[in-house]
N, C-alpha and C positions, 0 to 999 in steps of 0.2 A: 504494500500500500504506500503511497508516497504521500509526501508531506503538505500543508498546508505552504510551507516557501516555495516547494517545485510546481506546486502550482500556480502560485503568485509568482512564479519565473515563467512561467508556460502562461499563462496569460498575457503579460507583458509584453513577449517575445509574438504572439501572435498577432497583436494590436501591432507593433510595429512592423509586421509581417501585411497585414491589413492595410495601414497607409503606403508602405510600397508598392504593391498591389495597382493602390487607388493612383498613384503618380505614374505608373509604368502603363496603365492605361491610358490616361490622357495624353500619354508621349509614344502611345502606340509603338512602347517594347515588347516586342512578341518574347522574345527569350527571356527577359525578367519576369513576365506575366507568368509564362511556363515553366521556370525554376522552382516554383511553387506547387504544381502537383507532383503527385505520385503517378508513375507510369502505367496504375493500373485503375487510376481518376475514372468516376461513371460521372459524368454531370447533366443535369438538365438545364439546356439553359430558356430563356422565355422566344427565340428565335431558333429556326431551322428542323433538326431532327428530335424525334421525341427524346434519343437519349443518345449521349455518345460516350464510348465505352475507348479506353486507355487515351494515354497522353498525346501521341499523335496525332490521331482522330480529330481528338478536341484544337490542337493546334491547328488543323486547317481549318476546321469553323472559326476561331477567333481570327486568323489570317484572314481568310472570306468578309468576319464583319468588319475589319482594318479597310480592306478594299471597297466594301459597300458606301462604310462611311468616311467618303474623301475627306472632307474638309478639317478642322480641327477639333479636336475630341473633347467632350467633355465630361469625366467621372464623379461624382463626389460621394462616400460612403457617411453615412449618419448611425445614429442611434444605435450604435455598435453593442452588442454584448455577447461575453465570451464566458464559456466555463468547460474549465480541463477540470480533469480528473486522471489522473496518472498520465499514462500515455494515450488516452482519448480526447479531445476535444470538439467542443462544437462553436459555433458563431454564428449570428444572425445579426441583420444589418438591415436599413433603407438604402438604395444608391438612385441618383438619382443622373440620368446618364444621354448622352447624345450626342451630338456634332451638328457646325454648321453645314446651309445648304449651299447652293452655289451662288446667293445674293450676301453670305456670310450672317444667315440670321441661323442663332439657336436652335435646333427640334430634339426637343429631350422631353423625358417621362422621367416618374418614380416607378422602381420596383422594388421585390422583395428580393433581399438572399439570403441563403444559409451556407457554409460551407462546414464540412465534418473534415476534422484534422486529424494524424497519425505521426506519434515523434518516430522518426526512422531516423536512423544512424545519426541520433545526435540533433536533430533539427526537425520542426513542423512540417508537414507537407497534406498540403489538399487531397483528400480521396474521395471524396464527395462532395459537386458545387450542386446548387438549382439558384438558378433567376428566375421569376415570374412578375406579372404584371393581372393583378383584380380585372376581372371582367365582369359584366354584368347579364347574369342568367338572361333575362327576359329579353334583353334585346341581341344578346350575344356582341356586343362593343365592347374593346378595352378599355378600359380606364386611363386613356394617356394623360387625360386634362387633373385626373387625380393630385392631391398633393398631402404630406404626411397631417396635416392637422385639420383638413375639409374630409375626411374619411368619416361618414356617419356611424356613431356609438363606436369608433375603432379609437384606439391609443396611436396617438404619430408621434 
């Protein structure tokens, strides 16, 4: 069983693991983004195939969305919270995310994430993401105009 410090080290280390993340997106580094899974990463993300399975894979859809969205990136993670427990952790966040179009005007949304973490040799690494985005049953619309604190009876 490990300690209440290795946890409060494994948290710490993942939140700065998290703002990396969040800055290697906006600078659309494919290889820092990817430094962070496990090679055997399943993730869902709110775009493309229902699920994509090892590190690879996942690399050419984030490539893919890199090309989709030319213009300049925009990432930002909110409401972060993290809890390890030994060598397991989890994380769950808002981010709120997009790129300019070709008039250079913002088209971003909030979604959700979670990511499930695995300490391997010494260091955190993603083995589980999902991104989603609220939709709304009855008309089947996503929620792009959403925003974390206009969420009815929801916590943002």
């Amino acid at each position: 069983m490990s300690s209440a410090s290795e946890n409060q080290q494994g948290e710490a280390r993942i939140r700065e693991l998290t703002a990396e993340f969040e800055k290697a997106t906006v600078a659309k580094q494919l290889d820092r983004i990817m430094s962070q899974y496990a090679e055997d990463v399943v993730a869902f993300d709110a775009v493309g195939a229902l699920q994509f399975k090892g590190a690879e894979v996942y690399r050419r859809h984030w490539q893919s969305c890199f090309e989709f969205c030319e213009g300049e990136g925009y990432f930002e993670i909110s409401d972060l919270q993290v809890h390890v427990s030994g060598d397991l952790a989890y994380s769950h966040f808002l981010s709120h995310c997009g790129g300019t179009n070709e008039k250079g005007e913002l088209q971003s949304g909030w979604m959700r994430g979670s990511r499930c973490w695995s300490r391997r040799s010494g260091d955190w690494k993603v083995v589980h993401e999902h991104f989603s985005m609220p939709f709304d049953m009855a008309s089947g619309q996503v929620g792009f105009d959403l925003e974390p604190d206009t969420q009815a009876g929801a916590t943002g």
